[in-house]
Backbone as CSV, one residue per row, in Angstrom:
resi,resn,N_x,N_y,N_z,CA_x,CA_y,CA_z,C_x,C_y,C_z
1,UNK,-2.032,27.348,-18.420,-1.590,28.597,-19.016,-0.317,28.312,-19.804
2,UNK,-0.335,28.954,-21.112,0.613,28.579,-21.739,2.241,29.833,-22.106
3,UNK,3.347,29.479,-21.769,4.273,30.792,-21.434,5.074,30.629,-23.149
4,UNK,5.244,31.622,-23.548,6.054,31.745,-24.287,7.000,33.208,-24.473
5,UNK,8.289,32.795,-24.135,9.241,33.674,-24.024,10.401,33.609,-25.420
6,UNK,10.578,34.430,-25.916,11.639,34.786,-26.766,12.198,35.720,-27.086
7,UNK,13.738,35.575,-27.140,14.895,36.853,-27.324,16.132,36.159,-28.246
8,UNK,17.116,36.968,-28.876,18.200,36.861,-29.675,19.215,35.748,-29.211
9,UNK,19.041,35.597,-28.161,19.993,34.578,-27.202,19.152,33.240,-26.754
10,UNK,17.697,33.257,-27.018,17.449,31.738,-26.404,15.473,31.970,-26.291
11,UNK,15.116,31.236,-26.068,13.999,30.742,-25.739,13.236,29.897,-24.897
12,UNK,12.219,30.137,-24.302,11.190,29.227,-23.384,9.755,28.920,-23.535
13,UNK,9.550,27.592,-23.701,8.121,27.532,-23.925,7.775,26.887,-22.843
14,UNK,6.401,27.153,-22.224,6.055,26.076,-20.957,4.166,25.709,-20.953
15,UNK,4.195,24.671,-20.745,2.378,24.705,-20.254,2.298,24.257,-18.889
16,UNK,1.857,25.660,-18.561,1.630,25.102,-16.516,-0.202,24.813,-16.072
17,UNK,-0.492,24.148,-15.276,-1.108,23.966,-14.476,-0.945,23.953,-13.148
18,UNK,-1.879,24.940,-12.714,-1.428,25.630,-11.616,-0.347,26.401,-11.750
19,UNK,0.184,26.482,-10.165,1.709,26.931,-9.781,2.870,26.362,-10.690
20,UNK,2.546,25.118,-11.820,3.482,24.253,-11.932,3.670,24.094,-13.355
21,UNK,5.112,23.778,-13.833,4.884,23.530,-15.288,4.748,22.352,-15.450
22,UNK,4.007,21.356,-16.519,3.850,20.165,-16.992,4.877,19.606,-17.651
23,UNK,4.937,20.802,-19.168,5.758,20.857,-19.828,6.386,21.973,-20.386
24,UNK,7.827,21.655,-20.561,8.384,22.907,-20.629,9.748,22.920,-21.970
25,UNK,10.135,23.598,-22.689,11.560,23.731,-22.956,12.088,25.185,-23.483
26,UNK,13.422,24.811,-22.881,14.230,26.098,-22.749,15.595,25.923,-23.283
27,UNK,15.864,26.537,-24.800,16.893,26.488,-25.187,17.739,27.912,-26.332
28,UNK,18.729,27.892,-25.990,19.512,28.989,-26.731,19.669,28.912,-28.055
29,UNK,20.075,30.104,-28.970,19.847,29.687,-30.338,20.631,31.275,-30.169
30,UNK,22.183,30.953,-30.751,22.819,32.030,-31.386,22.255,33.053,-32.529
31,UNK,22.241,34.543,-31.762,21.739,35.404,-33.260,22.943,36.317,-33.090
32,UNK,23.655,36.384,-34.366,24.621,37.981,-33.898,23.939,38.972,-33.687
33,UNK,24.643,39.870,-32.969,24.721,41.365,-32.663,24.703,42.445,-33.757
34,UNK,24.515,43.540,-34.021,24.851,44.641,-34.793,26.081,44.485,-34.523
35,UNK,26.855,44.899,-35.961,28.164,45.037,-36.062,28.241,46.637,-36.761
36,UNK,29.254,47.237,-36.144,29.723,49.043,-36.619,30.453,48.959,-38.100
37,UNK,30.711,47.869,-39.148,31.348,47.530,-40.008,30.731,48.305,-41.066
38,UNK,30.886,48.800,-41.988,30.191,49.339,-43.127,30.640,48.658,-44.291
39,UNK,29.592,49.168,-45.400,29.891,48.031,-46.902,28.988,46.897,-46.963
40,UNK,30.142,45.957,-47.320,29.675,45.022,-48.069,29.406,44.076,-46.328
41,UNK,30.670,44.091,-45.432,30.455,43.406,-44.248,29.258,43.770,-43.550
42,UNK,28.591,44.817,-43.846,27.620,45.510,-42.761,26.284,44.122,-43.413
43,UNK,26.312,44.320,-45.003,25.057,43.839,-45.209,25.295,42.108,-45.556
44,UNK,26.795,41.885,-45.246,26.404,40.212,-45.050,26.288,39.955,-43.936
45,UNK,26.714,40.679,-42.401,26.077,40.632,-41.148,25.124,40.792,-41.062
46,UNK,23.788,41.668,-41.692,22.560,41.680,-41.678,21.863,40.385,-42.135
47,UNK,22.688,40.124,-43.292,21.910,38.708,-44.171,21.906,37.632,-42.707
48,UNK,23.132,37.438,-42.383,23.013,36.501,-41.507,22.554,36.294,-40.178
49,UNK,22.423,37.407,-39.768,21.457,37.872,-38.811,20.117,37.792,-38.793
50,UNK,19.262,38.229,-39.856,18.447,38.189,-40.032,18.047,36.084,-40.256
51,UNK,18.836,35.483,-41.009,18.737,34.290,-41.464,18.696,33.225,-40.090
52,UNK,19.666,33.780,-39.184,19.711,33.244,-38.013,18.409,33.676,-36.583
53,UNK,18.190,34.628,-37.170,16.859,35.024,-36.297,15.456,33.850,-37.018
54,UNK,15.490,34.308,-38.403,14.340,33.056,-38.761,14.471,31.699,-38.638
55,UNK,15.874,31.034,-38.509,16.196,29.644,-37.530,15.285,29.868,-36.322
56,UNK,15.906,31.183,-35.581,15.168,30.723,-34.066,13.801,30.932,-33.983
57,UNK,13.237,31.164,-35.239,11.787,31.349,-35.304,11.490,30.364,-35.132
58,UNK,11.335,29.660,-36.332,11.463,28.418,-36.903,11.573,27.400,-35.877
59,UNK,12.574,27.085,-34.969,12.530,26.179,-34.170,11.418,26.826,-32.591
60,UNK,11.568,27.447,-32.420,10.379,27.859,-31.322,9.338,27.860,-31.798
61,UNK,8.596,27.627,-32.884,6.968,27.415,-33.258,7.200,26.074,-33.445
62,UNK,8.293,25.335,-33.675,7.744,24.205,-33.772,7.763,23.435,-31.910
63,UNK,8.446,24.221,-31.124,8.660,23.560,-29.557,6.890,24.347,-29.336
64,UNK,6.424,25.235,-30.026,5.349,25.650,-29.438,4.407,24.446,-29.726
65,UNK,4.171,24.675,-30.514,3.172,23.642,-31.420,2.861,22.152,-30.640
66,UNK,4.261,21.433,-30.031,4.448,20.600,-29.051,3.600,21.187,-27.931
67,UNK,4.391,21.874,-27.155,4.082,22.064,-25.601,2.353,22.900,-25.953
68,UNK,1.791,23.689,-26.422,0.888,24.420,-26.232,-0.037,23.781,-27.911
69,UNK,-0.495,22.662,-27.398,-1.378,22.272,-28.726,-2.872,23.006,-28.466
70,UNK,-3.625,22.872,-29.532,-4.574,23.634,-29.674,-5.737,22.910,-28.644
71,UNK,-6.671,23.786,-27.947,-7.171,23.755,-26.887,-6.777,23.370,-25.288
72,UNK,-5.994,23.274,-25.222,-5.188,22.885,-24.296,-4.805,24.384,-23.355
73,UNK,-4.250,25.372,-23.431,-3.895,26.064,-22.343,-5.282,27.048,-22.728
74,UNK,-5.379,27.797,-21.630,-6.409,28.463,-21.190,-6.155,30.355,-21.211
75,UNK,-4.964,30.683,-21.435,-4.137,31.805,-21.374,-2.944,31.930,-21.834
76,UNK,-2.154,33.104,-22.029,-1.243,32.916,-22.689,-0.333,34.149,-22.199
77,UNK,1.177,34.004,-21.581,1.765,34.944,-20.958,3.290,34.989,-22.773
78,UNK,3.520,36.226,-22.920,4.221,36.463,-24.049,5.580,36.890,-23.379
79,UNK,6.528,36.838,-24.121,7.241,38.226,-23.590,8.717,37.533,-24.779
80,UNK,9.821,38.937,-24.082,11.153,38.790,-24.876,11.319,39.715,-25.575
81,UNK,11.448,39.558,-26.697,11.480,40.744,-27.990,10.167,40.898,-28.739
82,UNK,9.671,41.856,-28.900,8.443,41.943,-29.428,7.954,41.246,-30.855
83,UNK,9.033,41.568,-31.813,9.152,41.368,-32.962,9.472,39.761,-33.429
84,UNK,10.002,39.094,-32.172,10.188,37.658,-32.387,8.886,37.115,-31.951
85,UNK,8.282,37.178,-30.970,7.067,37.305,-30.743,5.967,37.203,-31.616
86,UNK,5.895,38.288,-32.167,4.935,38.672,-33.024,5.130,37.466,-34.210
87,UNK,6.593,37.247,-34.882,6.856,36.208,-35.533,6.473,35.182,-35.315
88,UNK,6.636,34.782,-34.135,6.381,33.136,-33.839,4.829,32.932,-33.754
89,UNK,3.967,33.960,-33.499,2.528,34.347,-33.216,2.060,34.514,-34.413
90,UNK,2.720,34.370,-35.593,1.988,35.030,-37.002,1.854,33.616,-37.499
91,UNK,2.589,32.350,-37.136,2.865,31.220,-37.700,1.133,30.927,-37.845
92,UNK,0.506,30.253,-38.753,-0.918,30.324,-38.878,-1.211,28.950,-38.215
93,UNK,-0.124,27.642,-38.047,-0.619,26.696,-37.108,-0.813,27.159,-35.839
94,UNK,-0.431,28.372,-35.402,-0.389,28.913,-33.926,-1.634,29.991,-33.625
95,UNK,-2.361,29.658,-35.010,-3.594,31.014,-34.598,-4.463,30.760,-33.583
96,UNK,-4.431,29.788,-32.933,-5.418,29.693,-31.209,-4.850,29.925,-30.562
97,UNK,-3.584,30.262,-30.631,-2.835,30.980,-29.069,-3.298,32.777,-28.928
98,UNK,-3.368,33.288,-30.524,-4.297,34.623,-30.699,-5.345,35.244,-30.040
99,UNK,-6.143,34.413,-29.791,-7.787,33.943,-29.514,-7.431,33.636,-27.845
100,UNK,-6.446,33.829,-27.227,-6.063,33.551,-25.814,-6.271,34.891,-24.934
101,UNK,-6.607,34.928,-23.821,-6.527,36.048,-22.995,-4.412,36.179,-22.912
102,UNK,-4.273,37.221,-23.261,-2.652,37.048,-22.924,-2.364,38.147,-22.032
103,UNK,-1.292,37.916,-21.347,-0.314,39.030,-20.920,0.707,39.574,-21.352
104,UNK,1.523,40.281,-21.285,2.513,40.674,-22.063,4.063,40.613,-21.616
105,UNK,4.928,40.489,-21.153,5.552,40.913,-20.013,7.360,41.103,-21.382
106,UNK,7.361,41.837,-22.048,8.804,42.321,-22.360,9.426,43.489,-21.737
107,UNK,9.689,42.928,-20.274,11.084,43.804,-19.970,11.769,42.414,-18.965
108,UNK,11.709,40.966,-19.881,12.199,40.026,-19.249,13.709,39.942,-19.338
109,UNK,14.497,39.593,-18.922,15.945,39.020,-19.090,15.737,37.865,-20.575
110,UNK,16.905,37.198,-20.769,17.244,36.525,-21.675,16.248,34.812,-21.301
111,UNK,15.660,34.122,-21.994,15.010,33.006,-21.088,16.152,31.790,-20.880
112,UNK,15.525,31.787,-19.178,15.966,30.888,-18.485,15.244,29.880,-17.747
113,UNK,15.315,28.617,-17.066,13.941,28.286,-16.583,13.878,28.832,-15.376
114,UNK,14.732,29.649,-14.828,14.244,31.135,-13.608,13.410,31.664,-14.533
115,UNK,13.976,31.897,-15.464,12.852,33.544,-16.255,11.346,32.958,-16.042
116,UNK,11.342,31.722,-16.536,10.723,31.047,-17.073,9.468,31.027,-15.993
117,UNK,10.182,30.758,-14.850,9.279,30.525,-13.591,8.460,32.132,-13.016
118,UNK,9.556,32.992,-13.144,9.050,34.168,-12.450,7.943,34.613,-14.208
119,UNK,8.011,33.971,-15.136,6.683,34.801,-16.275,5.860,34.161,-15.740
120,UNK,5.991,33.094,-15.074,4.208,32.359,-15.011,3.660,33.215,-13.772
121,UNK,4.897,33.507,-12.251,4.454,34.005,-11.074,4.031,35.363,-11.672
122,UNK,4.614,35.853,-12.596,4.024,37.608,-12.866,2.552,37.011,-13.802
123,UNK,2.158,36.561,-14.512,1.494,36.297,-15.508,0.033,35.999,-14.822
124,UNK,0.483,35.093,-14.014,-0.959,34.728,-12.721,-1.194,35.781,-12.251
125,UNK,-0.220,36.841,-11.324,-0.446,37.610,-10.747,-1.683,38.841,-11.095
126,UNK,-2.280,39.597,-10.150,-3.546,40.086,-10.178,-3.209,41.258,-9.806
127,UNK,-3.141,42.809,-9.933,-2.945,44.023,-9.642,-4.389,44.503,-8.976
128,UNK,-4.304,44.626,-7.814,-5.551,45.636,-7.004,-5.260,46.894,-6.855
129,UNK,-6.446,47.590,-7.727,-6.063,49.242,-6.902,-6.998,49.503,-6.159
130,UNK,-6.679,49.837,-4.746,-7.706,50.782,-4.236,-8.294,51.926,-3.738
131,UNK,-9.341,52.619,-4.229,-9.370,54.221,-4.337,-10.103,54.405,-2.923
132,UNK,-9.862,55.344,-2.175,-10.869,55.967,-1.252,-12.396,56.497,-1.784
């Protein structure tokens, strides 16, 4: 199963088998914050914000591309920010991770290889309901 986590502060990619990861990496990648500044500062904080978010694109499809090559994981657990997500998922070398049964899980913390561990334990995990 293949994990991919991303947020403004960092990233995790992993391919587990089983309980276990094989391979994994987990690293931070500075994005600023919204700034309350108006003008001209508001929209060169956006420029660079935005510029620094497509860095951390950019380098997490290519750690994907590594850890989760094509045919290789069997599933696919997502999570982080939706919109980075969706980014790193639009990359067209990454269109068989699409074609994956996935889960979803964004209401993660920032990735860590804790985070990292508890997406695969939620991701496996199986919800039973049972009705009378």
């Amino acid at each position: 199963m293949g994990v991919l986590l991303i947020r403004r502060g960092g990233y995790a990619v992993g391919l587990a088998r089983g309980a276990a990861f094989t391979e994994s990496k987990v690293g931070k990648r500075h994005v600023l914050s919204r700034t309350a500044a108006g003008g001209w500062s508001q929209q060169r904080f956006a420029r660079r914000r935005g510029n620094q978010a497509d860095e951390l694109v950019r380098a997490v499809v290519e750690h994907t591309l590594r850890i989760l090559p094509r045919g290789i994981p069997h599933g696919l657990v997502a999570g982080g920010d939706k919109a980075l997500v969706r980014a790193v998922l639009d990359d067209p070398r990454l269109a068989h991770l699409d074609a994956l049964p996935r889960r979803e899980l964004y209401d993660l913390p920032d990735p860590r290889r804790a985070v990292l561990e508890e997406a695969l334990k939620r991701g496996r995990a199986v919800r039973v309901t049972i009705e009378d």
